[in-house]
PDB file of N, CA, C and O in Angstrom, chain B, residues numbered from 101:
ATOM      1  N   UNK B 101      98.122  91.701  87.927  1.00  0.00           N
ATOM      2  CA  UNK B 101      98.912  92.829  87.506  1.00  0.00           C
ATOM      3  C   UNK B 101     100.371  92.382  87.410  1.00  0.00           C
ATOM      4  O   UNK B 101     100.857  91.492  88.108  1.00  0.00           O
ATOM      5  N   UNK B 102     101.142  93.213  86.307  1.00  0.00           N
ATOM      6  CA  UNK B 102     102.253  92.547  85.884  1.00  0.00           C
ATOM      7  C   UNK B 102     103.115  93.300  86.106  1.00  0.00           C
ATOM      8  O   UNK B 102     102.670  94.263  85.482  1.00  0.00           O
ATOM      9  N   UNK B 103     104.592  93.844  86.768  1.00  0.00           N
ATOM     10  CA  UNK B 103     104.877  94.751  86.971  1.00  0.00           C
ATOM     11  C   UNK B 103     106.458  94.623  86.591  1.00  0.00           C
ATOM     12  O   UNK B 103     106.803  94.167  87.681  1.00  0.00           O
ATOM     13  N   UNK B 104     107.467  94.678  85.973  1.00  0.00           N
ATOM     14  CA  UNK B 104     108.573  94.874  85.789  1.00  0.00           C
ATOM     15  C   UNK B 104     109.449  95.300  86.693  1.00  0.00           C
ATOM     16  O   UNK B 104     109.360  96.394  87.250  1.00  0.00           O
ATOM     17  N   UNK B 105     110.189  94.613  86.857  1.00  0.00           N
ATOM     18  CA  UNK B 105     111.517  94.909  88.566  1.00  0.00           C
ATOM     19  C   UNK B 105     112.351  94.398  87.854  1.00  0.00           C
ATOM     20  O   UNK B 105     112.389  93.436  87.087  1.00  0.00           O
ATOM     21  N   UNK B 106     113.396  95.583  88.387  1.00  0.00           N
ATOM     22  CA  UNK B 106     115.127  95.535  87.669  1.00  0.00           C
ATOM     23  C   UNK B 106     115.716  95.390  89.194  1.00  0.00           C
ATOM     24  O   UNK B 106     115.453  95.938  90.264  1.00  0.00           O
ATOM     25  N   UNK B 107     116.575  94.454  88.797  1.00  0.00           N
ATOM     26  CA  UNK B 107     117.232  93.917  89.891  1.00  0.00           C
ATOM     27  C   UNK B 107     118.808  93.690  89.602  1.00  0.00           C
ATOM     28  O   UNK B 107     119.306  92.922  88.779  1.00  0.00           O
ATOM     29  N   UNK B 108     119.594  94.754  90.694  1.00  0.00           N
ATOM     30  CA  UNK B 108     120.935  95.187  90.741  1.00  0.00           C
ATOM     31  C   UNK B 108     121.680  93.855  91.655  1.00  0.00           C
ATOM     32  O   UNK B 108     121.345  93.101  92.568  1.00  0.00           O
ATOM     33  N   UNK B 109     122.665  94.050  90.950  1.00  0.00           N
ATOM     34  CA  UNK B 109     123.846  93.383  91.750  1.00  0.00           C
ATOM     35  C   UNK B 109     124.222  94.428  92.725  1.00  0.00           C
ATOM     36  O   UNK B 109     124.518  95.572  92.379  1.00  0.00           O
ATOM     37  N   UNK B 110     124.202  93.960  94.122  1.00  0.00           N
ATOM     38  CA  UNK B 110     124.893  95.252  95.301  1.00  0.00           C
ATOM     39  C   UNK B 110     126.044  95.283  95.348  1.00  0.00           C
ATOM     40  O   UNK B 110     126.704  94.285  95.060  1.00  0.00           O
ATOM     41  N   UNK B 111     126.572  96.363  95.699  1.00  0.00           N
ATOM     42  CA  UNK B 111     128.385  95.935  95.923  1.00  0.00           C
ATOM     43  C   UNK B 111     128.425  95.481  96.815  1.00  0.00           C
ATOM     44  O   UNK B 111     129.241  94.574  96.650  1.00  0.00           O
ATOM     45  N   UNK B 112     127.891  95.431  98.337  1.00  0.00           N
ATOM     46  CA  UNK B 112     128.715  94.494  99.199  1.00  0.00           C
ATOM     47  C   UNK B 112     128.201  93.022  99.491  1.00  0.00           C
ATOM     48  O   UNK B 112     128.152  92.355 100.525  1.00  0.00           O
ATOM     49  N   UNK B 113     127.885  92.809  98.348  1.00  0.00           N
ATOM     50  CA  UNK B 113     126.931  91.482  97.908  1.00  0.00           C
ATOM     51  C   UNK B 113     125.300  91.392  98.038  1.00  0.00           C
ATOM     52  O   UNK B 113     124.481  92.238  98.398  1.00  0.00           O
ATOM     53  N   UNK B 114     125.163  90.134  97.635  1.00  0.00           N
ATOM     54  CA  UNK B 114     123.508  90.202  97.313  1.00  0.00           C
ATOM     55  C   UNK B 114     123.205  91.172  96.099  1.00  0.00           C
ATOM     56  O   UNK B 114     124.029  91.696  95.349  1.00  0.00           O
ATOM     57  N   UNK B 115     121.913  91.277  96.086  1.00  0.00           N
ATOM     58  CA  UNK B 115     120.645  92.240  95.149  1.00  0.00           C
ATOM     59  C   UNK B 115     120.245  93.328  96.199  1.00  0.00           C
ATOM     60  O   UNK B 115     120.282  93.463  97.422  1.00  0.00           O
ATOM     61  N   UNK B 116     119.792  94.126  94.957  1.00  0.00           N
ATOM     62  CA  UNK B 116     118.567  95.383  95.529  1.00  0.00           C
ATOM     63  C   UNK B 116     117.966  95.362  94.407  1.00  0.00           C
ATOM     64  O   UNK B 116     118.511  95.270  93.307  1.00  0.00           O
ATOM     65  N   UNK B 117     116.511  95.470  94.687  1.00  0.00           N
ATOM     66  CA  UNK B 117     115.538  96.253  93.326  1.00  0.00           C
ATOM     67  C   UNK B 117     115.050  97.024  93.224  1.00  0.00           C
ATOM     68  O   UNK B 117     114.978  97.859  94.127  1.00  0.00           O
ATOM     69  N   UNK B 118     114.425  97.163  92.018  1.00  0.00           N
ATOM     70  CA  UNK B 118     113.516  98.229  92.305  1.00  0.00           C
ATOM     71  C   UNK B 118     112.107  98.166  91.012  1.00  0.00           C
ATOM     72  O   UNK B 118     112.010  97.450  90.015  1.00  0.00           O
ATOM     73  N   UNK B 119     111.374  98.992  91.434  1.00  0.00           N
ATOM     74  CA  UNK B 119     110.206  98.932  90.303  1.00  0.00           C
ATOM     75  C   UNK B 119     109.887 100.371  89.780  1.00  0.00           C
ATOM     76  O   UNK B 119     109.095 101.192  90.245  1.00  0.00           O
ATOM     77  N   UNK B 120     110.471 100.438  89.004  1.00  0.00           N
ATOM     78  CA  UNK B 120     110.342 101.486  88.309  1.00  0.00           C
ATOM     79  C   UNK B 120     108.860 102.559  88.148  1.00  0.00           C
ATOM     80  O   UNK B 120     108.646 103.745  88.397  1.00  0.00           O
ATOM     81  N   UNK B 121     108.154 101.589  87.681  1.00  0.00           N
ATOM     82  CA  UNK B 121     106.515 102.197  87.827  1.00  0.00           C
ATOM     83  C   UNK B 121     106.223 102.577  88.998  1.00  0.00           C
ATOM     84  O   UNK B 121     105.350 103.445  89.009  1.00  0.00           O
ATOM     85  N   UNK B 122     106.694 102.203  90.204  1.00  0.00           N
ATOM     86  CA  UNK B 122     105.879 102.404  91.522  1.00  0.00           C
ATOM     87  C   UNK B 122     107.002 103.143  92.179  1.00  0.00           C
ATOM     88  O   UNK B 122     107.591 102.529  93.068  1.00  0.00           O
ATOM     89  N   UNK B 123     107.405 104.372  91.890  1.00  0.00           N
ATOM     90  CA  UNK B 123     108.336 105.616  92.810  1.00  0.00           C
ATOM     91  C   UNK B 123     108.615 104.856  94.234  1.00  0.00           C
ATOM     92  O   UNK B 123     107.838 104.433  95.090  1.00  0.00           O
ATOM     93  N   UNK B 124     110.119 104.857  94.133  1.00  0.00           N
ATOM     94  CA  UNK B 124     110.761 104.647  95.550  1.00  0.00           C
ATOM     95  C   UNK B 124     110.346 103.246  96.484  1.00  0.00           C
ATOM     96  O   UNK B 124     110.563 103.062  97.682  1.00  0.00           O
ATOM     97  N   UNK B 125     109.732 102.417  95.582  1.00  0.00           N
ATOM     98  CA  UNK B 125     109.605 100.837  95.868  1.00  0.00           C
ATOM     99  C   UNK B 125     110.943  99.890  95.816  1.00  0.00           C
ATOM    100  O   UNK B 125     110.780  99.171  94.831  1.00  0.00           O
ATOM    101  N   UNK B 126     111.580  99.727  96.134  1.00  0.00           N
ATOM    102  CA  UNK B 126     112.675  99.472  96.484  1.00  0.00           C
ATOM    103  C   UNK B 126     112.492  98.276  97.738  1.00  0.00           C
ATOM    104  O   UNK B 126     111.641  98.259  98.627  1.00  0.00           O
ATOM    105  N   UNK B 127     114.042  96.901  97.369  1.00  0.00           N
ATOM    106  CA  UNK B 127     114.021  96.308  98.674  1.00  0.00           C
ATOM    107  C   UNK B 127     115.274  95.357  98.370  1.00  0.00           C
ATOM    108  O   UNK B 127     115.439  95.143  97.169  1.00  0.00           O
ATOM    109  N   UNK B 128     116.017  94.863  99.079  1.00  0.00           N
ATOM    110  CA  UNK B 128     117.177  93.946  98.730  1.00  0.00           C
ATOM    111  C   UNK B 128     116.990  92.469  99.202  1.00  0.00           C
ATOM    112  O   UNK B 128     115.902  91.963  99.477  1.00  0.00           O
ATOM    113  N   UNK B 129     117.854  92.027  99.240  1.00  0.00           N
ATOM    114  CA  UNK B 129     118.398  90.416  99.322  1.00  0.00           C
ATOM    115  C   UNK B 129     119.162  90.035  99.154  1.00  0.00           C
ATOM    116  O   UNK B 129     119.815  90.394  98.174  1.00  0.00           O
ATOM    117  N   UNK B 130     119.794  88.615 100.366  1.00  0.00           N
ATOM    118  CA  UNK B 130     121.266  88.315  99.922  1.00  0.00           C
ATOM    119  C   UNK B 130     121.159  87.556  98.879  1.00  0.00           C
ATOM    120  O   UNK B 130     122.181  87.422  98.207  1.00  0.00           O
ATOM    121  N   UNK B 131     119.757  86.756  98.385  1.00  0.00           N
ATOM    122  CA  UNK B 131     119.615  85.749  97.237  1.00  0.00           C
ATOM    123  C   UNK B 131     118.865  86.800  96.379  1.00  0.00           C
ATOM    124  O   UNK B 131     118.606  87.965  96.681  1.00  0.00           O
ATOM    125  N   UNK B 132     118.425  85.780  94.658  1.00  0.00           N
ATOM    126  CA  UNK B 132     117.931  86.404  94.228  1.00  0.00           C
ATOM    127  C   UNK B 132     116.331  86.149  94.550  1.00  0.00           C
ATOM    128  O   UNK B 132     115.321  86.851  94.494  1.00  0.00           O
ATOM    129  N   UNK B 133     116.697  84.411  95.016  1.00  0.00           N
ATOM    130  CA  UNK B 133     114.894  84.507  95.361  1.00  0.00           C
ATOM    131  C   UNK B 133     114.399  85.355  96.786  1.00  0.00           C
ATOM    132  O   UNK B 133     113.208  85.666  96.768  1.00  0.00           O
ATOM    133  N   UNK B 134     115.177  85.765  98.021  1.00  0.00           N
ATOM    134  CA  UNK B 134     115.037  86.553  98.723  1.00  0.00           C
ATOM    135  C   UNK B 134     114.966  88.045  98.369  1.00  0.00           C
ATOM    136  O   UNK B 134     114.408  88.889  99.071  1.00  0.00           O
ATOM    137  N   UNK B 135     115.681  88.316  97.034  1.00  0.00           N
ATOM    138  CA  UNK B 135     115.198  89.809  96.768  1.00  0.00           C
ATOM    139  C   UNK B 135     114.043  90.059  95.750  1.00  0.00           C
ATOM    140  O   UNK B 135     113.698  91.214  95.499  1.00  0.00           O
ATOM    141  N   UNK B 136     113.468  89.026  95.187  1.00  0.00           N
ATOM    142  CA  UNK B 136     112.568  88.847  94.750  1.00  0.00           C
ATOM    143  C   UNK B 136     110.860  88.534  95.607  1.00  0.00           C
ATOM    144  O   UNK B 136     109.732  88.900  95.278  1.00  0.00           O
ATOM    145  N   UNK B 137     111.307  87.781  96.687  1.00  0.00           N
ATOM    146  CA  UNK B 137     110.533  87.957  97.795  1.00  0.00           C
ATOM    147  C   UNK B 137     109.866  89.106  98.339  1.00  0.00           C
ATOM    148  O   UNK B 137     108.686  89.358  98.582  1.00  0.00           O
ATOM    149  N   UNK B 138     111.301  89.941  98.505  1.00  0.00           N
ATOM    150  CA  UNK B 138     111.218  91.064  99.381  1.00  0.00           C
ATOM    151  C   UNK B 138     110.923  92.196  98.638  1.00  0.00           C
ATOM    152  O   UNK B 138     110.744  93.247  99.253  1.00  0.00           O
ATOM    153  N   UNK B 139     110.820  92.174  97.173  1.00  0.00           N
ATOM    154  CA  UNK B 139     110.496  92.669  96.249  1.00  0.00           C
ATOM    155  C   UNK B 139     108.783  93.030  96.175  1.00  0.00           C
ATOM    156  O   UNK B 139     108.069  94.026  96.290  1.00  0.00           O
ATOM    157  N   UNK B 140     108.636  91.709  95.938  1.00  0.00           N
ATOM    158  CA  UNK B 140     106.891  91.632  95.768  1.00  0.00           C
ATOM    159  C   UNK B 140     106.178  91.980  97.451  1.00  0.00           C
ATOM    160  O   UNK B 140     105.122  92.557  97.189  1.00  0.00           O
ATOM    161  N   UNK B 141     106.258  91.915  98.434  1.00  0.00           N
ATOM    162  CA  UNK B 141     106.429  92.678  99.726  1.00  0.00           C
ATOM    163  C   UNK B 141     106.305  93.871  99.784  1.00  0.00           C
ATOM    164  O   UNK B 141     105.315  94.226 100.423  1.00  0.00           O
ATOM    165  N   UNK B 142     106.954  94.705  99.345  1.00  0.00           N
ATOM    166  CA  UNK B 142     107.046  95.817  99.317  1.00  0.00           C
ATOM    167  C   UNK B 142     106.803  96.508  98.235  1.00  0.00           C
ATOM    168  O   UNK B 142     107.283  97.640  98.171  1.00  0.00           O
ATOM    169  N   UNK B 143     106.159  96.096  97.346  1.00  0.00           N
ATOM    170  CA  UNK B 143     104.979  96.385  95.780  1.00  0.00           C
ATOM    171  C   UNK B 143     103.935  96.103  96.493  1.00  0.00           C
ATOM    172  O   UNK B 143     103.006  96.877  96.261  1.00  0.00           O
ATOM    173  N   UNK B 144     103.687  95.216  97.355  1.00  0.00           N
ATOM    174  CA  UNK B 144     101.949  94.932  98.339  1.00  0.00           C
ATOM    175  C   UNK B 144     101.431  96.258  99.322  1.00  0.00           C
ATOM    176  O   UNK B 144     100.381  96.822  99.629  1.00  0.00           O
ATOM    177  N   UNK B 145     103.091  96.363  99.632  1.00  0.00           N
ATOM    178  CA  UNK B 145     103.065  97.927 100.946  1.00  0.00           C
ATOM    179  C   UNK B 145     102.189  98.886 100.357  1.00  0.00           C
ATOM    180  O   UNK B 145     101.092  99.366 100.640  1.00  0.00           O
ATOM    181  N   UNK B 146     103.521  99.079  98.917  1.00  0.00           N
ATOM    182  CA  UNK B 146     103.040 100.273  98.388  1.00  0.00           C
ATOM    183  C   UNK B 146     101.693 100.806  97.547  1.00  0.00           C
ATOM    184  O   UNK B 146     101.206 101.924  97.377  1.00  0.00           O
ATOM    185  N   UNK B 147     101.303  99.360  97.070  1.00  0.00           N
ATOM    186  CA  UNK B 147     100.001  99.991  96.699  1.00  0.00           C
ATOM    187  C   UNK B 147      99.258  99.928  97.805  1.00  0.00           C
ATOM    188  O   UNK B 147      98.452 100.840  97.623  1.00  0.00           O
ATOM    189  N   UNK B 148      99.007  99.436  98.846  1.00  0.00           N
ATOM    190  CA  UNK B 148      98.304  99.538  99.818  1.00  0.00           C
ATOM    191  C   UNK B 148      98.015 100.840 100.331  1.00  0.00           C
ATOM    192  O   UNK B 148      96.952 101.334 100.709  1.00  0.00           O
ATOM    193  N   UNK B 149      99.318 101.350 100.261  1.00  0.00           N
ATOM    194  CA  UNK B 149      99.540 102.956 100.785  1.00  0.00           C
ATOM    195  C   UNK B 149      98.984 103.918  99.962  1.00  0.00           C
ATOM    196  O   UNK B 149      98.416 104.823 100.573  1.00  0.00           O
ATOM    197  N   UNK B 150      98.979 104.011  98.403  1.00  0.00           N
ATOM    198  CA  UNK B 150      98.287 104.402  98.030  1.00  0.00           C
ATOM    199  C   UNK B 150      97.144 104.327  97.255  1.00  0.00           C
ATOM    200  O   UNK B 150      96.930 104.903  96.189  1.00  0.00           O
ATOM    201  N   UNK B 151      96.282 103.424  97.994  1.00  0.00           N
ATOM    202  CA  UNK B 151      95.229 102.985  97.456  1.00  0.00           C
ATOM    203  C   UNK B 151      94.526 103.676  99.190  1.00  0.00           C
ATOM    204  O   UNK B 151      93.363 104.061  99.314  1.00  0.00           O
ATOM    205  N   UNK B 152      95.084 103.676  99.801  1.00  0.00           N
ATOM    206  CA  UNK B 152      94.600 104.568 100.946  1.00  0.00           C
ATOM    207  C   UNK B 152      94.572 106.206 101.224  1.00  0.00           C
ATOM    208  O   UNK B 152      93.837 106.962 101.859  1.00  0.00           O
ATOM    209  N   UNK B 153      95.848 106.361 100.352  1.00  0.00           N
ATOM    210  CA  UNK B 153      95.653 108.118  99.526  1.00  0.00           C
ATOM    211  C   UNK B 153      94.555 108.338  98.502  1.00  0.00           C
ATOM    212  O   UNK B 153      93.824 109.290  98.777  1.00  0.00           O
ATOM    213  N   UNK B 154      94.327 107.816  97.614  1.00  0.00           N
ATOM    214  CA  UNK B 154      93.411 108.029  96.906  1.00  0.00           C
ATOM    215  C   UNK B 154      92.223 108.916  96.815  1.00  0.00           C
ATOM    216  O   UNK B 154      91.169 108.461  97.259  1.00  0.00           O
ATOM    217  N   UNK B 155      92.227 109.742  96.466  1.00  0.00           N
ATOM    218  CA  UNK B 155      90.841 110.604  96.505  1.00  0.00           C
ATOM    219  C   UNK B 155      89.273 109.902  95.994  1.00  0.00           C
ATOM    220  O   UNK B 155      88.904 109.440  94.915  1.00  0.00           O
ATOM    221  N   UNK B 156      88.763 110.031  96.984  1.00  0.00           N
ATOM    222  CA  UNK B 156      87.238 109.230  96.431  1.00  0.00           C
ATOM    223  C   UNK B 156      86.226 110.099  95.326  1.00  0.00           C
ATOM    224  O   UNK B 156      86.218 111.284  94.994  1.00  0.00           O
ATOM    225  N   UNK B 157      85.724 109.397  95.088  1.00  0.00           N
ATOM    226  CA  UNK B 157      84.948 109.894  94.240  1.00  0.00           C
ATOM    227  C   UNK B 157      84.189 111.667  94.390  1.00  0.00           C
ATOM    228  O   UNK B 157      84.092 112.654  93.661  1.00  0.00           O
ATOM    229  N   UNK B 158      83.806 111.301  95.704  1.00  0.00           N
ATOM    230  CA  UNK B 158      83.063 112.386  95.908  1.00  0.00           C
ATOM    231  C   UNK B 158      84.285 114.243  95.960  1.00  0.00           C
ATOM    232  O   UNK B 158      83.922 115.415  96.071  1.00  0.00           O
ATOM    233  N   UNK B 159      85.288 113.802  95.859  1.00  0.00           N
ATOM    234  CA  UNK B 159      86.581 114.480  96.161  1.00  0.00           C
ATOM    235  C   UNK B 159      87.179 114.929  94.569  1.00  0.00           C
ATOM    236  O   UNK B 159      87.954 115.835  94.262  1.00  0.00           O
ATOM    237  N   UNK B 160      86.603 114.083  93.865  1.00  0.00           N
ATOM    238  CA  UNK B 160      87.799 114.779  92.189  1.00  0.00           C
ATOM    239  C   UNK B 160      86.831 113.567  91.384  1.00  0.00           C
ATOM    240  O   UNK B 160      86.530 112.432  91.753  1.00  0.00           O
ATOM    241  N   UNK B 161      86.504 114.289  90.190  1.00  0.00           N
ATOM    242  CA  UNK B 161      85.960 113.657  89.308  1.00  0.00           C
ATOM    243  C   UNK B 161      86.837 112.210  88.725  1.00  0.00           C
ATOM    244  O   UNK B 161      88.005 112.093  89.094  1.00  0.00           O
ATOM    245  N   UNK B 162      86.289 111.242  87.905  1.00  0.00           N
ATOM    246  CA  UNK B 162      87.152 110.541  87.343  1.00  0.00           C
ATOM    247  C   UNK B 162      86.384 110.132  86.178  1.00  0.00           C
ATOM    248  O   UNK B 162      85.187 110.133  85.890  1.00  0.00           O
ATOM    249  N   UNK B 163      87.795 109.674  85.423  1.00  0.00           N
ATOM    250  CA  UNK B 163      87.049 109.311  83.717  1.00  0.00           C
ATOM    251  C   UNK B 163      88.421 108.635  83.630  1.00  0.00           C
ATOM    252  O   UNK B 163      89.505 108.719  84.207  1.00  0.00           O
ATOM    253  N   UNK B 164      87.706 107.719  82.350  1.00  0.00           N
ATOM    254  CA  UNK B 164      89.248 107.101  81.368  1.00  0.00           C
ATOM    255  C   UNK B 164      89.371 107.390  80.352  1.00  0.00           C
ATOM    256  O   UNK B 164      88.384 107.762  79.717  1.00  0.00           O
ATOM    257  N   UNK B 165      90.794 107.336  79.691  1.00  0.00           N
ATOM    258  CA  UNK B 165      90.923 107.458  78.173  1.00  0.00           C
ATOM    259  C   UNK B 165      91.273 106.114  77.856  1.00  0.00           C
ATOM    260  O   UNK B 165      91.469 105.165  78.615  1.00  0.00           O
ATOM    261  N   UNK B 166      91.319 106.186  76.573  1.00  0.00           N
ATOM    262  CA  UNK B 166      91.833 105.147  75.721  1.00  0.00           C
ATOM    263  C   UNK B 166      92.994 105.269  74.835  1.00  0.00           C
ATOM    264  O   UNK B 166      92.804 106.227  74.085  1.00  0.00           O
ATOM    265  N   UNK B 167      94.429 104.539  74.546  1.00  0.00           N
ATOM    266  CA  UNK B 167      95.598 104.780  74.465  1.00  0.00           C
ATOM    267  C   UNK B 167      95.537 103.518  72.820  1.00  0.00           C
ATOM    268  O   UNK B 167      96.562 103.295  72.175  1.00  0.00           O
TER     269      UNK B 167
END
């Protein structure tokens, strides 16, 4: 999975990012490879978290479309 992260210059130095697709995924660094680190870290959290919300099957139907 491929996920797009925009990554800010902080004002009191270093990075912060964030991932747009995944609400409130967010994480900083004083480097860019440390906020890139800490980036993909906390994209692992978050789907974890909600891949543990998830309603099962037996709870809400599911289907796909096609785009």
């Amino acid at each position: 999975m491929k996920l797009r992260v925009l990554i800010h210059p902080a004002e009191e130095g270093g990075y912060w990012a964030e991932i747009p697709s995944l609400p409130g995924c967010i994480s900083e660094g004083e480097t860019y490879e440390e906020t890139m680190t800490n980036i993909h870290e906390a994209a692992e959290g978050w789907l974890a978290v909600a891949i543990e919300q998830m309603p099962t099957e037996d709870q809400v139907q599911i289907a796909e479309i096609e785009l």
